[in-house]
C-alpha positions as CSV (number, residue, x, y, z in Angstrom):
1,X,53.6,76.8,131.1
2,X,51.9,79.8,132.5
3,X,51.5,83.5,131.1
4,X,50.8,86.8,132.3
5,X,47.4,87.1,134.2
6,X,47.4,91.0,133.4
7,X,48.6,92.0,129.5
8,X,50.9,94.6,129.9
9,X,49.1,98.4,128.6
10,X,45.8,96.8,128.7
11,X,43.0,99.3,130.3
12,X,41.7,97.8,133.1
13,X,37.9,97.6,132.7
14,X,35.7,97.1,135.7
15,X,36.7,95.9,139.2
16,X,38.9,92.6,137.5
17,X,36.5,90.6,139.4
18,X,34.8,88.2,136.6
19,X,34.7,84.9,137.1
20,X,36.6,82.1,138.5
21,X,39.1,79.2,138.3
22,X,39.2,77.0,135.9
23,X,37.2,73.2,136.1
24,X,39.7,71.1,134.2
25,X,43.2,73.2,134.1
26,X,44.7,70.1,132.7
27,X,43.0,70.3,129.2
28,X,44.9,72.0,126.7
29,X,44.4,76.0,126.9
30,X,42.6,77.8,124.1
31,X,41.2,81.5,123.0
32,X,37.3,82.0,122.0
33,X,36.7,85.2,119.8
34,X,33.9,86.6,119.7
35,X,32.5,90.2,117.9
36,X,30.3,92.4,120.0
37,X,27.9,93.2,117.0
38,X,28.8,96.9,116.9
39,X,30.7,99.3,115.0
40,X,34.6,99.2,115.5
41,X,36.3,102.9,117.2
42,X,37.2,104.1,120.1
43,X,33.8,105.5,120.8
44,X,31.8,102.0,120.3
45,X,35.2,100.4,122.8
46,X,33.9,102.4,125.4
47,X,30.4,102.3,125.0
48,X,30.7,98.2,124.9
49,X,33.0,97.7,128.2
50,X,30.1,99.6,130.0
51,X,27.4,97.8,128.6
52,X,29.4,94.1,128.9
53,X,29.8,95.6,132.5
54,X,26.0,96.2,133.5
55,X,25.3,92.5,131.4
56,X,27.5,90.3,133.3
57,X,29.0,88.6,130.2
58,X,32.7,90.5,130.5
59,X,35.0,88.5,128.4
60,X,38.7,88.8,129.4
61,X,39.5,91.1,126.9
62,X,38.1,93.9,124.9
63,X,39.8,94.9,121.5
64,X,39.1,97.6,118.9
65,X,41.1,97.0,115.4
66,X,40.5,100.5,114.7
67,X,41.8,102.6,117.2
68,X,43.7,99.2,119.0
69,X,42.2,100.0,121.8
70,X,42.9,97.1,124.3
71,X,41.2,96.2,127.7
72,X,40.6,93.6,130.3
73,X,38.0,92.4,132.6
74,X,39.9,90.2,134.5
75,X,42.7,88.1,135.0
76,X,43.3,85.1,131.9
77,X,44.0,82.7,134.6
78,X,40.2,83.1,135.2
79,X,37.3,82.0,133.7
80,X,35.5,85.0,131.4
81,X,31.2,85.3,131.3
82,X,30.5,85.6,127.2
83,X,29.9,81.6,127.0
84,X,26.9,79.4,127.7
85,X,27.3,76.3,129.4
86,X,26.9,72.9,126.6
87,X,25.0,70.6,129.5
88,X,27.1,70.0,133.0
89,X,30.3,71.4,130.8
90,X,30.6,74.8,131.9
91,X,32.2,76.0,128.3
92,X,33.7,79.5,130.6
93,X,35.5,77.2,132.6
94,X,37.0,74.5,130.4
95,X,41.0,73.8,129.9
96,X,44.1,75.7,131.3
97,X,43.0,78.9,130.4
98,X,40.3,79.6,128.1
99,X,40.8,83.7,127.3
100,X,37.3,85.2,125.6
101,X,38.2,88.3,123.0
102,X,35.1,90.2,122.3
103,X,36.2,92.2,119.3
104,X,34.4,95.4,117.8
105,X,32.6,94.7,114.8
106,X,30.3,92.6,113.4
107,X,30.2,88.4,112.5
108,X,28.7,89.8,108.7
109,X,31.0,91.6,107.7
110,X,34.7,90.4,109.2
111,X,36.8,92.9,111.1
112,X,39.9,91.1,109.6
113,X,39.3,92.9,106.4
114,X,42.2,95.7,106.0
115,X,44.0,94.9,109.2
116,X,47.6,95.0,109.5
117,X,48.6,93.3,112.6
118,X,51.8,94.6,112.6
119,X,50.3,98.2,112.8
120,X,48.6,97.3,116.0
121,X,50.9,96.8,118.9
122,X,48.4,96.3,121.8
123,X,47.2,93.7,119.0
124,X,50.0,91.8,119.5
125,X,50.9,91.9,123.0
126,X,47.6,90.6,123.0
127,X,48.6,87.5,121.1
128,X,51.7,87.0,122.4
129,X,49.9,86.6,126.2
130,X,48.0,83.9,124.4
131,X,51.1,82.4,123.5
132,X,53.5,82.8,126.7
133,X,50.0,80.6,128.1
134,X,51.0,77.7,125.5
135,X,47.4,78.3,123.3
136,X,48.6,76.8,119.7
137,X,48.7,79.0,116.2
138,X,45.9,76.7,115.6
139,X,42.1,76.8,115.0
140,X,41.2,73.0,116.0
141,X,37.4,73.5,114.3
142,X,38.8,75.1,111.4
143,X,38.4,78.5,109.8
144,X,35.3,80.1,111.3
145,X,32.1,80.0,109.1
146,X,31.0,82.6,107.3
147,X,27.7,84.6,109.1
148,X,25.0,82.7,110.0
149,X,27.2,79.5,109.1
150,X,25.0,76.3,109.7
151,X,27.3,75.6,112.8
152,X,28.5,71.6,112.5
153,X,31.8,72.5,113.6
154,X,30.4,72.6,117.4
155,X,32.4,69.4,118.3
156,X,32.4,68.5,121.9
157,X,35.5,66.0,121.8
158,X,37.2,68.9,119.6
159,X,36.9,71.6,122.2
160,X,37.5,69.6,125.0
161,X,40.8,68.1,123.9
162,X,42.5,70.1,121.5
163,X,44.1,73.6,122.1
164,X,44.0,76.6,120.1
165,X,41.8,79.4,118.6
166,X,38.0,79.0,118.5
167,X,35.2,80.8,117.4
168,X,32.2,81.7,119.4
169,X,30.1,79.9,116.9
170,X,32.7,76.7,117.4
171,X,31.7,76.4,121.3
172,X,29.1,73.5,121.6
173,X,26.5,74.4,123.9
174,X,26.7,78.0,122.3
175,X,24.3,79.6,119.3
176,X,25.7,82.8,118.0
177,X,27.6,82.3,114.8
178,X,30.2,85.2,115.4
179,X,33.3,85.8,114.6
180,X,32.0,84.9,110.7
181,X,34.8,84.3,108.2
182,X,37.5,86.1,110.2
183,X,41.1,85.5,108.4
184,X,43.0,83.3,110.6
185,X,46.4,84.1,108.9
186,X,46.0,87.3,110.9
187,X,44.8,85.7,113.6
188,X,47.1,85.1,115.1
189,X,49.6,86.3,113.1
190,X,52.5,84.0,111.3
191,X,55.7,85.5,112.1
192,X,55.3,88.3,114.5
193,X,56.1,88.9,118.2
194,X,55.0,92.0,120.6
195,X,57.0,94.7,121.5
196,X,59.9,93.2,123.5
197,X,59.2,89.8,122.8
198,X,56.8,87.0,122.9
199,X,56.3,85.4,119.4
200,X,58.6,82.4,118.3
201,X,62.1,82.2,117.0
202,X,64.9,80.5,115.9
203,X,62.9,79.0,113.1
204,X,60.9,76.5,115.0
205,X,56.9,76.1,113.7
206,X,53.9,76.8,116.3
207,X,51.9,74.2,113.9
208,X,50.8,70.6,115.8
209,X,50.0,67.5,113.7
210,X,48.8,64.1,114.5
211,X,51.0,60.8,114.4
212,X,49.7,57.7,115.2
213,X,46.2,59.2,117.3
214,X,48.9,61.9,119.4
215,X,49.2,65.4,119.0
216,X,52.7,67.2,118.5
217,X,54.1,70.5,118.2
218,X,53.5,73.9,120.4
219,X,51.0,73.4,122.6
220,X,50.6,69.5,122.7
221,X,49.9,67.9,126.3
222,X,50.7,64.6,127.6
223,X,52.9,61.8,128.6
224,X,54.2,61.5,125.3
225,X,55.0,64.6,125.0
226,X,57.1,64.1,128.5
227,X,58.7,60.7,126.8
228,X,59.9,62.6,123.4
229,X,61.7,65.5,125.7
230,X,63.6,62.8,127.8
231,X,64.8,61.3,124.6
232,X,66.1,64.1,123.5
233,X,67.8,65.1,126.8
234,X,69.0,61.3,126.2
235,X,70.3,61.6,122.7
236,X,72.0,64.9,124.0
237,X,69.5,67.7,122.5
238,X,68.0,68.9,125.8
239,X,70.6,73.1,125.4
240,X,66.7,75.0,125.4
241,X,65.2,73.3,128.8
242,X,65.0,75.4,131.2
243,X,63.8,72.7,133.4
244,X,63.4,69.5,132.8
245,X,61.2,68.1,130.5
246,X,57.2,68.3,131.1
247,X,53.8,67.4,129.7
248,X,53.2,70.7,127.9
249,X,55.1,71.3,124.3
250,X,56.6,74.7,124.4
251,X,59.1,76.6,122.3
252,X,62.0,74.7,124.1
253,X,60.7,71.3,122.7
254,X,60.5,72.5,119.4
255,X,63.9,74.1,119.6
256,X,65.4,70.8,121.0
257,X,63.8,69.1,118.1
258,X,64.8,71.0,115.6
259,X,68.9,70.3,116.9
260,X,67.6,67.0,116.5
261,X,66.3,66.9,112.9
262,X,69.6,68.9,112.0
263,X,71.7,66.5,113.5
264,X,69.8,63.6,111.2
265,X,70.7,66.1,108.0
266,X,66.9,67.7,107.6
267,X,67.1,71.7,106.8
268,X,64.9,74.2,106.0
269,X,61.1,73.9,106.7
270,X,62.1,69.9,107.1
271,X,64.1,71.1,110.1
272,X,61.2,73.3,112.2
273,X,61.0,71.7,114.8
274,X,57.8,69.5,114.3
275,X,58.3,65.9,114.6
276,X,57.7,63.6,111.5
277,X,57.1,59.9,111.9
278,X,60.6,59.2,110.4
279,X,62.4,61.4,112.7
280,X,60.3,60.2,115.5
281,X,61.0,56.7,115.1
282,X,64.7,57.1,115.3
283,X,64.6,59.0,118.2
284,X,61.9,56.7,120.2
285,X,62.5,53.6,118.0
286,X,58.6,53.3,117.6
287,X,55.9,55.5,117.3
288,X,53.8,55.7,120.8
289,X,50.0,55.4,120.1
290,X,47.1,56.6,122.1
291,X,46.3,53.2,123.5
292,X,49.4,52.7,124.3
293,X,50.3,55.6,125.6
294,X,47.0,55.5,128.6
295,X,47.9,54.6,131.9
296,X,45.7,51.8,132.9
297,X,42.2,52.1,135.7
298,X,40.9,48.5,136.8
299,X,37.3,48.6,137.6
300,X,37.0,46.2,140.3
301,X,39.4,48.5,142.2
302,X,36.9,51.3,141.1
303,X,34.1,49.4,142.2
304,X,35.3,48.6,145.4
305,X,36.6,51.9,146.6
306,X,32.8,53.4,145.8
307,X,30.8,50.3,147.3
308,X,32.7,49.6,150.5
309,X,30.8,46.2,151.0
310,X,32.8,45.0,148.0
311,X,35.4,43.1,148.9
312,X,39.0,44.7,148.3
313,X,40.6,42.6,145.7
314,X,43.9,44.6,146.7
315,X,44.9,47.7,148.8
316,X,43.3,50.8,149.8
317,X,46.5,52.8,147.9
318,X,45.6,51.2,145.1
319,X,42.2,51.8,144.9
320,X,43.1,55.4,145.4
321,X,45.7,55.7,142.4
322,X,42.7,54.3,140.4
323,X,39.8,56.2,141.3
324,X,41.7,59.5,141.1
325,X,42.0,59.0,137.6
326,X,38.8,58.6,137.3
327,X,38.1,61.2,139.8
328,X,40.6,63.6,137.1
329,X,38.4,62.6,134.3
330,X,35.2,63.7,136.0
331,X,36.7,67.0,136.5
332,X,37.8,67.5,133.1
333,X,34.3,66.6,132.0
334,X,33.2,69.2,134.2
335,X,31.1,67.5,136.4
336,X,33.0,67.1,139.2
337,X,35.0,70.5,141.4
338,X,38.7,69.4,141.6
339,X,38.8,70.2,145.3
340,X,37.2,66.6,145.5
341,X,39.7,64.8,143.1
342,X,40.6,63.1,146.1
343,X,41.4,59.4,145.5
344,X,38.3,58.6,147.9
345,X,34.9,58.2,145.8
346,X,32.9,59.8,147.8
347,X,29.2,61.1,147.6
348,X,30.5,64.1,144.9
349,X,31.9,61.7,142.9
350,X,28.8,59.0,143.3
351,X,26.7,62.6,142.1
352,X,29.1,63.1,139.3
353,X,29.5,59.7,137.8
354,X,25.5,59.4,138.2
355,X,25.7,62.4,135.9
356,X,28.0,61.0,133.6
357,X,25.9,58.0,133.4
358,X,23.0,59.8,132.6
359,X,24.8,62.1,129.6
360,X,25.0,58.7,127.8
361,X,21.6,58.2,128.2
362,X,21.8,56.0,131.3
363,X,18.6,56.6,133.5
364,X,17.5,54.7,136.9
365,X,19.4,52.3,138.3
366,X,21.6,52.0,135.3
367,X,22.5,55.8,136.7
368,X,23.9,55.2,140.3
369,X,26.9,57.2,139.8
370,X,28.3,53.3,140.4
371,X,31.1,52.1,137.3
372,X,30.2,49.6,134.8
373,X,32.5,48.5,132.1
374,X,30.9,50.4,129.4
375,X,30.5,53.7,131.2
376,X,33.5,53.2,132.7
377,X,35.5,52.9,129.3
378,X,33.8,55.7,127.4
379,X,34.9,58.0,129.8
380,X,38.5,56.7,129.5
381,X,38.2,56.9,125.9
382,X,37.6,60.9,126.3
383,X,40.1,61.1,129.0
384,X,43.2,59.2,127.9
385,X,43.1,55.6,130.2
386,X,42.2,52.2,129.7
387,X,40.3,49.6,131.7
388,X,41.0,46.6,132.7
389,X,39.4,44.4,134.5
């Protein structure tokens, strides 16, 4: 699911050269706002693009709620400048897009107060970008704290893995505690689309919830979600594809579920289009878990693909489906460039294991960038497979 990489009558500020791509596109996307710690206006828009400019810490986009003044940086397929890295994740960089919003005013006192989003178009084209790139009506850390906040909602297995909305003082790695208390019912806002469309309809939900360890709803990623869109298709529910059935939940999955939970007798808010484990179970006949929904790694392939006097328990193509998994995992760790998720284990992915190794605590020899069992699970406990022997 990709969105626009320019918002339509958004100011271009600055040369639109900002960052760079993204280090693990196949995380879930999300949105960071942040407040520039000035006054909200047209005058105070201005003034801040030039001095994010002369900085080098341009977000994507610049808003005013005053005068809805909207600009942008750079593309939102890009990585923005306004974050600091948490360790070898480079925060900029993380997930299929991950759009910055500096906003004028200030984390003390929340700019959310007295805002009518329905008042401020560029607002909402604004927010309807962020959803035509799949980012979820959610905030995954919860509701920002209030200014200075005592900031333990800077989760590191939250922000990698689940899309949404997140607050510069949700990042982990990060220690400025803006927004502050902004109110997330107007950000983004329930129930309303841009001018000429973007929003949702036909009475579908952009909420996710959990079942059985898996996410579900607008925005969710994975195999599972792949499995519940070729059921439907199956069961004869598949009218809103496009194309077929993928990896990303989108407004078409919740549509086709929604036909679904009609056809079972649910209506009204029982009927939105987010699964519920009774509904699910008739449609899969058992609820998929986490664990067994992870495609399996065997470390002695591993092993042997990255210590060539090993011998090969089986073939080369093997070892190469297994390591780039691992090599994937790396990369959405942000320790490894994808240009060498290559099925090959070679010296970048010796140097980013080694650094794996040594972020839990590993040091020495016990820090080769060579697998062992426990390393070697931990990471497929962050990044969705199992191993096996």
């Amino acid at each position: 699911m990709a969105g626009p990489t320019w918002i339509s009558g958004a100011e271009r500020l600055g040369d639109g050269s900002i960052g760079g791509a993204m280090d693990s596109p196949n995380l879930p996307p999300r949105c960071v706002q942040h407040t520039v710690e000035a006054p909200a206006g047209r005058g105070w828009f201005l003034s801040m693009a030039s001095y994010l400019i002369s900085a080098g810490v341009e977000p994507q986009i610049l808003y005013d709620p005053d005068s809805d003044s909207l600009g942008q940086f750079g593309p939102l397929n890009q990585s923005g400048r306004a974050l600091r890295n948490a360790g070898s994740v480079r925060t900029n960089r993380t997930g299929k897009v991950c759009v910055q919003w500096e906003v004028c005013g200030r984390a003390a006192k929340p700019w959310t107060a007295g805002f009518d989003p329905s008042a401020k178009p560029n607002f909402l084209r604004a927010v309807a970008a962020m959803r035509a790139w799949g980012i979820p009506d959610v905030w995954p850390a919860g509701v920002p704290q209030a200014y200075p906040g005592d900031h333990d909602d800077r989760d590191m297995d939250t922000w990698l893995h689940r899309g949404g909305w997140f607050g510069h003082s949700q990042v982990p790695g990060n220690d400025h505690g803006d927004p502050g208390r902004i109110d997330t019912s107007k950000v983004p806002p329930a129930g309303t689309a841009a001018p000429g469309g973007g929003g949702s309809d036909g009475g579908v939900t952009r909420e996710q919830d959990s079942i059985n360890g898996l996410l579900y709803g607008y925005g969710a990623h994975g195999d599972h979600v792949t499995a519940v869109g070729r059921a439907l298709v199956a069961a004869g529910f598949g009218a809103h594809y496009t194309s077929g059935p993928g990896p990303d939940w989108t407004d078409a999955d919740s549509l086709n579920y929604r036909d679904y939970q009609r056809s079972l007798g649910y209506s009204g808010s029982d009927a939105d289009g987010l699964p519920g484990e009774a509904s699910l179970i008739r449609l899969l006949g058992a609820l998929p878990s986490r664990e067994t929904s992870r495609p399996s790694v065997s470390l002695s392939n591993v092993v042997a693909a990255a210590r060539v006097d090993v011998p090969a328990p089986t073939g080369h193509l093997t070892h190469k489906a297994d390591v780039l998994l691992v090599e994937r995992a790396l990369v959405a760790e942000g320790l490894l460039s994808a240009s060498y998720a290559d099925g090959s284990y070679g010296t970048r992915t010796v140097t980013a294991y080694a650094a794996w190794q040594r972020r839990l605590g590993y040091s020495g020899s016990d820090a080769d960038g060579y697998p062992g069992q426990t390393s070697l699970s931990k990471l497929g406990d962050r990044q969705g497979f199992k191993v096996t022997s």
